[in-house]
MIFI-949756 format. One record per residue (C-alpha): x, z, y. Coordinates in Angstrom, 1 decimal, decimal comma. Layout:
<fifis>
FIFI      X      Z      Y
FIFI      X      Z      Y
...
</fifis>
This chain:
<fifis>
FIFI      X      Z      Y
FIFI   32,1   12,7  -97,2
FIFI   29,2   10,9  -98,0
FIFI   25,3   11,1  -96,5
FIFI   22,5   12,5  -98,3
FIFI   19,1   10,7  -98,0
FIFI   16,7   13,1  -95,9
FIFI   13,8   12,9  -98,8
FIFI   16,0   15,2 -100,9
FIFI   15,2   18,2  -98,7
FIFI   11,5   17,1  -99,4
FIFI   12,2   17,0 -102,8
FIFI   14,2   20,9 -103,1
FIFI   11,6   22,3 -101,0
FIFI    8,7   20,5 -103,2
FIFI   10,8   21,5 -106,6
FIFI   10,5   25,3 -105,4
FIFI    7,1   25,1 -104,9
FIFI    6,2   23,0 -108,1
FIFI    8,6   25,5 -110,1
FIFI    6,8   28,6 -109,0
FIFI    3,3   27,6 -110,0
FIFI    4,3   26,3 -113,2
FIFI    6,3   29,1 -114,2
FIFI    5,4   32,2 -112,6
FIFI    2,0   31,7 -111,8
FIFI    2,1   30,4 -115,9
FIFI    3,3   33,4 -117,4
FIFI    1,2   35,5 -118,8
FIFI    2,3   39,2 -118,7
FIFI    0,1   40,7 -121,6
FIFI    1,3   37,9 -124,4
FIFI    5,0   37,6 -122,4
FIFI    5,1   33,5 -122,9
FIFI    4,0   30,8 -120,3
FIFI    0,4   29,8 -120,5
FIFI    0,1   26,9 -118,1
FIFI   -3,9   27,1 -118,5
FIFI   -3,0   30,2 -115,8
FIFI   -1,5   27,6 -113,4
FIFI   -4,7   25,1 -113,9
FIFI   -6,7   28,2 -113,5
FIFI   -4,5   29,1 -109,7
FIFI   -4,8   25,7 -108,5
FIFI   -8,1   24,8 -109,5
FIFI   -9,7   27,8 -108,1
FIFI  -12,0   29,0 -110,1
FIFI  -11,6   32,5 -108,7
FIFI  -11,0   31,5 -105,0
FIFI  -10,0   35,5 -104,9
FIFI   -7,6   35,4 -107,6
FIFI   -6,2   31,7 -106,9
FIFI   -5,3   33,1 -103,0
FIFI   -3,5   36,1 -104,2
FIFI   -1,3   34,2 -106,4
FIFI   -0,3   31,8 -104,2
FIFI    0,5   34,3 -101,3
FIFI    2,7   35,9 -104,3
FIFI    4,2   31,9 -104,5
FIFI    4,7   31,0 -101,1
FIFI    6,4   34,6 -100,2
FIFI    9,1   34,0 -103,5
FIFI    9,5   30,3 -102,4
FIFI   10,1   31,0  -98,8
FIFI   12,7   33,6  -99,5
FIFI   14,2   31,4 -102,2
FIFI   14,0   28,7  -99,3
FIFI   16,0   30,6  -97,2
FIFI   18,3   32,0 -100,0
FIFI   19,9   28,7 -100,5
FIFI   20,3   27,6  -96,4
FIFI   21,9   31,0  -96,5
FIFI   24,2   30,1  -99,5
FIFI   24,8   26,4  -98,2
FIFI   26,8   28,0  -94,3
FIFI   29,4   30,0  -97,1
FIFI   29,5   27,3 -100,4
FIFI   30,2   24,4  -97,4
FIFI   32,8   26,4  -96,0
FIFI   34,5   27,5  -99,1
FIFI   34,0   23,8 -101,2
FIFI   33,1   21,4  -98,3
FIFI   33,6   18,1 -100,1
FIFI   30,9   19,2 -102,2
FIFI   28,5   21,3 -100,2
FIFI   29,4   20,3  -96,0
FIFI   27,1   17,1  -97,2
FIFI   23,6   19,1  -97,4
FIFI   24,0   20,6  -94,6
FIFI   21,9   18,5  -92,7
FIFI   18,8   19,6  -95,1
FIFI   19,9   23,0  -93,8
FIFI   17,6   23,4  -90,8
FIFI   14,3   21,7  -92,7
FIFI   14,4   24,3  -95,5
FIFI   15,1   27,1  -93,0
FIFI   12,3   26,1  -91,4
FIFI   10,1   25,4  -94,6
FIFI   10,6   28,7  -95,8
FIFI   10,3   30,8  -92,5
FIFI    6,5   28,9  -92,6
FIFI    5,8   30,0  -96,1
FIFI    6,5   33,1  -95,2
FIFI    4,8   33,4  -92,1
FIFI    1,5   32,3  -94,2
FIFI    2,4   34,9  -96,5
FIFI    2,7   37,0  -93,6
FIFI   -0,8   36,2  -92,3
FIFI   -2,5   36,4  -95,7
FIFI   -1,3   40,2  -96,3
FIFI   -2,3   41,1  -92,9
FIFI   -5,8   39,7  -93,2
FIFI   -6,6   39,9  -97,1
FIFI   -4,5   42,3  -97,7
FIFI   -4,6   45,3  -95,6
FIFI   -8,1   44,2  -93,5
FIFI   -6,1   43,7  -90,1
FIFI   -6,0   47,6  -90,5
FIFI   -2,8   49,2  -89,2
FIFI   -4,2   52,5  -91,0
FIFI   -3,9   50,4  -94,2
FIFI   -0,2   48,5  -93,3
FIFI    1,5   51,4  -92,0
FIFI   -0,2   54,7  -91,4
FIFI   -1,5   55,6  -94,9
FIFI    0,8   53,2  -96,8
FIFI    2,5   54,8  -99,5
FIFI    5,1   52,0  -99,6
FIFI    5,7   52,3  -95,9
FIFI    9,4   51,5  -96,3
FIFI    8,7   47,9  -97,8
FIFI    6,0   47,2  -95,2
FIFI    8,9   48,0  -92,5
FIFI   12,0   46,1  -94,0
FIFI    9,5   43,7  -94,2
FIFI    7,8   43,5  -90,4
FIFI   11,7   43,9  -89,8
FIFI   12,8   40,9  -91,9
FIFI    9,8   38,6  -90,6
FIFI   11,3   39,1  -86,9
FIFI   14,4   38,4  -87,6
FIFI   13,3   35,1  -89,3
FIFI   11,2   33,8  -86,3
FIFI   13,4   34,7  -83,9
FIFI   16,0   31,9  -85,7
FIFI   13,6   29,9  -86,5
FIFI   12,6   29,9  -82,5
FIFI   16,4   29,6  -81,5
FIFI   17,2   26,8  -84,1
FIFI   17,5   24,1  -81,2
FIFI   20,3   22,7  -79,3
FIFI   18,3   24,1  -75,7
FIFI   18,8   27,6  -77,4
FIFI   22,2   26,9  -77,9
FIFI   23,3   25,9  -74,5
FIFI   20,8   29,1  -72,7
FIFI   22,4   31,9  -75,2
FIFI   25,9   30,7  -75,3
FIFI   27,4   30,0  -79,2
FIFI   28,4   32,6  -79,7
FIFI   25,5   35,2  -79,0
FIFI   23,6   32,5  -81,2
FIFI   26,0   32,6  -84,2
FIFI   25,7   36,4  -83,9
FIFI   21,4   35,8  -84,0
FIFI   21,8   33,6  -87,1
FIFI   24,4   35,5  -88,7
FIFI   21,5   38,7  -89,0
FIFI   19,4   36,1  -91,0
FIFI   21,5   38,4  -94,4
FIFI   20,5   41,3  -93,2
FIFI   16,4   40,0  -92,8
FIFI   17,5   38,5  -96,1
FIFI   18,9   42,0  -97,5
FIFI   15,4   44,1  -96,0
FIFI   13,3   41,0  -97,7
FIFI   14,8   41,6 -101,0
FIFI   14,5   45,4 -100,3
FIFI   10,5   44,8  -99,1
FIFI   10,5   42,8 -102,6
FIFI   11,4   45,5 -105,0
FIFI    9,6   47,9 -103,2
FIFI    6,5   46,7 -103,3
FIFI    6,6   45,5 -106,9
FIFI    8,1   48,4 -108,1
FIFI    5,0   50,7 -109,9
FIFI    5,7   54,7 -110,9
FIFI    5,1   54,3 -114,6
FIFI    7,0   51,4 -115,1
FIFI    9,2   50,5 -112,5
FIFI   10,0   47,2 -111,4
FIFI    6,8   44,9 -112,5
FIFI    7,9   40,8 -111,7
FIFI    7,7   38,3 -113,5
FIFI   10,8   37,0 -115,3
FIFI   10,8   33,6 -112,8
FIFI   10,4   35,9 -110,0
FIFI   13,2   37,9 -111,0
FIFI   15,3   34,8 -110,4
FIFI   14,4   34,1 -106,9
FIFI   15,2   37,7 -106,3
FIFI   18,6   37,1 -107,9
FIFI   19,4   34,2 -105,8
FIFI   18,5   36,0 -102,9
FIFI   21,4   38,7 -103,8
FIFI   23,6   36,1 -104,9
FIFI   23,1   34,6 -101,1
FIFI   24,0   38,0  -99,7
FIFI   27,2   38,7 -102,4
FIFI   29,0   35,1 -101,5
FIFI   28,3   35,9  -97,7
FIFI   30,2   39,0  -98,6
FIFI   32,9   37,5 -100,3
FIFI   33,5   35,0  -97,7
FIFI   34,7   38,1  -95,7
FIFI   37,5   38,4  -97,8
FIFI   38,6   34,8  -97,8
FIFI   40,8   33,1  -94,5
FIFI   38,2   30,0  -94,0
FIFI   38,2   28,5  -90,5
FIFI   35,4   29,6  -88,4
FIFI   32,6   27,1  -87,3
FIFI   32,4   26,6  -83,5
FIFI   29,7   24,3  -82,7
FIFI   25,8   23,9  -83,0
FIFI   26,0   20,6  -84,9
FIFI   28,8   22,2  -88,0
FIFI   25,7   25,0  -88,7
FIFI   23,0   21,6  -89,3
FIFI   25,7   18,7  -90,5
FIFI   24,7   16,7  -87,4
FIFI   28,6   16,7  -86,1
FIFI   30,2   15,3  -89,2
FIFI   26,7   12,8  -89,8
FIFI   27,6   11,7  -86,4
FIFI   31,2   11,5  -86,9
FIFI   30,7    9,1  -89,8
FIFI   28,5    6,7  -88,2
FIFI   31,3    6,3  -85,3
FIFI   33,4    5,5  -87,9
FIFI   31,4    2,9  -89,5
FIFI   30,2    1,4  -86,1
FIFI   34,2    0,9  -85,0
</fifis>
């Protein structure tokens, strides 16, 4: 199996980012066709009001695309793992990339958004249900993100870890569910943009191919180091060192 250089998780993370301001903060929903002048308008900010609520919108979508693919990479690595086992040492950064997007995304809607107000969040919230699978979701993703050490490893045991990390599809499941919710108006129904429409999709695909793998006889990980790629990294080095 061969390495991958650590700047490529740099460069997926960065190629998220880059996509979603170019084309979803481009598109322009009355004319249906990408106006990048939108973008320049975002990240310019001319309208510091209007440039903030766009990019919360970005850094939400990237951060659950983010964690979309570290999700898919545990099931693609087990299932193909001379092409996929190799990334899996980008697995952990991305993780953790996205869980901070959407932490800032968090922290935008709470302040911005809803005014610090839990009469605004939760108590006369019409779309209580999103704002839950979503408070849900975000608690689930911090609480990896706390445990994604070695230490955390060796205090919960493996296996009551694996079992933490493993409910990373359903925070991924109540995000996508917090997701349509919230975007979805009376009169019209679901109201996205066609490029955030795909990083929904990919956060379903994510959840499908976990399924799938329960159907398919693939030997089960055991150790810490398998989840990040750091056992077979290490295992290659020894190699080249005897």
């Amino acid at each position: 199996m061969t390495t991958v250089p650590k700047f490529g998780q740099w460069i997926v993370a960065l190629a998220v980012i880059v996509s979603l301001l170019l084309f979803y903060t481009g598109y322009d929903k009355k004319t249906q066709a990408l106006d990048f002048g939108k973008t320049i308008q975002v990240i310019s900010f001319q309208d510091l009001s209007f440039s903030l609520k766009e990019l919360n919108k970005v850094a939400a979508l990237a951060g659950i695309g983010l964690l979309a693919i570290t999700f898919l990479m545990g099931p693609l690595s087990r299932m193909f793992p001379k092409k996929f086992a190799r990334f899996l040492v980008w697995r952990k950064f991305l993780g953790l990339f996205g869980f901070g997007l959407i932490a800032l995304h968090v922290l935008y809607s709470v302040i911005f958004i809803y005014n610090l107000s839990l009469d605004q969040m939760i108590f006369n919230n019409p779309k209580l249900e999103g704002i839950l699978a979503g408070v849900i979701a975000f608690v689930i993703f911090m609480l990896m993100a706390l445990t994604s050490t070695q230490k955390s490893v060796e205090k919960m045991g493996y296996a009551n870890w694996k079992k933490l990390q493993t409910t990373g599809y359903i925070a991924l499941f109540l995000s996508a569910i917090h997701f349509v919710i919230l975007e979805t108006k009376p009169e019209i129904g679901l109201d996205v943009r066609p490029f955030g429409k795909l990083f929904l999709a990919l956060a379903i695909i994510a959840l499908m191919v976990r399924i799938g793998l329960i159907f398919v006889q693939i030997q089960q990980r055991t150790q810490f180091g398998e989840h990040v790629g750091e056992l077979k990294q290490d295992s290659l080095k020894n190699k080249k060192t005897n």
